[in-house]
C-alpha positions as CSV (number, residue, x, y, z in Angstrom):
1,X,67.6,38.6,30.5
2,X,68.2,36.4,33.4
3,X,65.0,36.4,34.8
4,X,63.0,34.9,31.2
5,X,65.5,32.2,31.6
6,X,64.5,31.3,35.1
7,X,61.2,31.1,34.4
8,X,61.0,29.3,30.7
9,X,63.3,26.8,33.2
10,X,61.1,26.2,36.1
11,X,57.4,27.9,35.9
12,X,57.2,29.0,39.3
13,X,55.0,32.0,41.0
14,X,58.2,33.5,42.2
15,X,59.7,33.1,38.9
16,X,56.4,34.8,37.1
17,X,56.9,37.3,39.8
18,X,60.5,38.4,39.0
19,X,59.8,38.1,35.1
20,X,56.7,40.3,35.4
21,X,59.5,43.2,37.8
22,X,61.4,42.7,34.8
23,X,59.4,43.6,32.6
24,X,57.9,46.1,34.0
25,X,61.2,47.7,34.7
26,X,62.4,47.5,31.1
27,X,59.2,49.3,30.1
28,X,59.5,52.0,32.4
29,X,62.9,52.8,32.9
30,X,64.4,52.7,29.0
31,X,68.1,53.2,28.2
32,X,70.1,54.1,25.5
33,X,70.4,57.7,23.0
34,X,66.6,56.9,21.9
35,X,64.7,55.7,25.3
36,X,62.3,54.0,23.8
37,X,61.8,49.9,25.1
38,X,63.8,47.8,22.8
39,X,61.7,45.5,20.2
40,X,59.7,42.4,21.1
41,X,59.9,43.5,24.9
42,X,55.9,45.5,24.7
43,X,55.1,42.1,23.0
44,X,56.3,39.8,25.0
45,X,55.5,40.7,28.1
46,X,52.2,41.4,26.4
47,X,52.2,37.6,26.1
48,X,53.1,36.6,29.2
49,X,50.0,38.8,30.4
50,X,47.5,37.0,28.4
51,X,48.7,33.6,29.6
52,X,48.6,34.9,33.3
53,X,44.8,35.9,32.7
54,X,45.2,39.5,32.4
55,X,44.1,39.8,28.4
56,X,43.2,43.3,28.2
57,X,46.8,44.4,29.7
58,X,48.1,41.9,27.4
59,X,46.5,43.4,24.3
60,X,47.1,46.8,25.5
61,X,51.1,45.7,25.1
62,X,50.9,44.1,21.5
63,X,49.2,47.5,20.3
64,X,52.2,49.2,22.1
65,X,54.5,47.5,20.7
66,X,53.2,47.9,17.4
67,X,53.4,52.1,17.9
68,X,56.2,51.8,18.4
69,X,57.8,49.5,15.7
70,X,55.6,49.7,13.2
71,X,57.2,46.9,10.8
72,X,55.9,44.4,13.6
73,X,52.0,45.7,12.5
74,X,50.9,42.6,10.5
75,X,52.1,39.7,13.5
76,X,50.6,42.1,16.4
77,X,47.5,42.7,14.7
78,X,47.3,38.5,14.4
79,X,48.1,38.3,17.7
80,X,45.3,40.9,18.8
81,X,42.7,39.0,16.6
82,X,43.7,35.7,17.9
83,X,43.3,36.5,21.4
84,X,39.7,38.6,21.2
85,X,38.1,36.1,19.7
């Protein structure tokens, strides 16, 4: 991903920009025999949400990701905690 490397490389709005489209895209437009998003994508861009103020998008991702890879339950459910405190 091209675009997380920009960004982790200079933190710029149009970098945050392009990384968020990226994102987004990834999530909605999956690829591959089993479309479903690939794992860590729901929770990272989760992430990045929370940092960029949005928290309740943010959270909304970890517990998506966690649907859908259920092995990730026990870090996404410390991430949840820690950020609705």
């Amino acid at each position: 991903m091209n675009s997380s490397y920009k960004y982790y490389k200079k933190q710029t709005p149009e970098a945050a920009a392009d990384l968020m489209k990226t994102y987004e895209d990834i999530i909605k437009n999956q690829k591959g025999t089993r479309k479903v998003v690939p794992p860590g994508i729901c929770a990272e861009y989760g992430y990045f949400l929370i940092q960029n103020g949005k928290q309740e998008e943010g959270l909304a991702m970890f517990t998506k990701e966690k649907e859908l890879y259920p092995e990730s339950a026990v870090f996404m459910d410390h991430l949840i905690k820690k950020f609705t405190k």
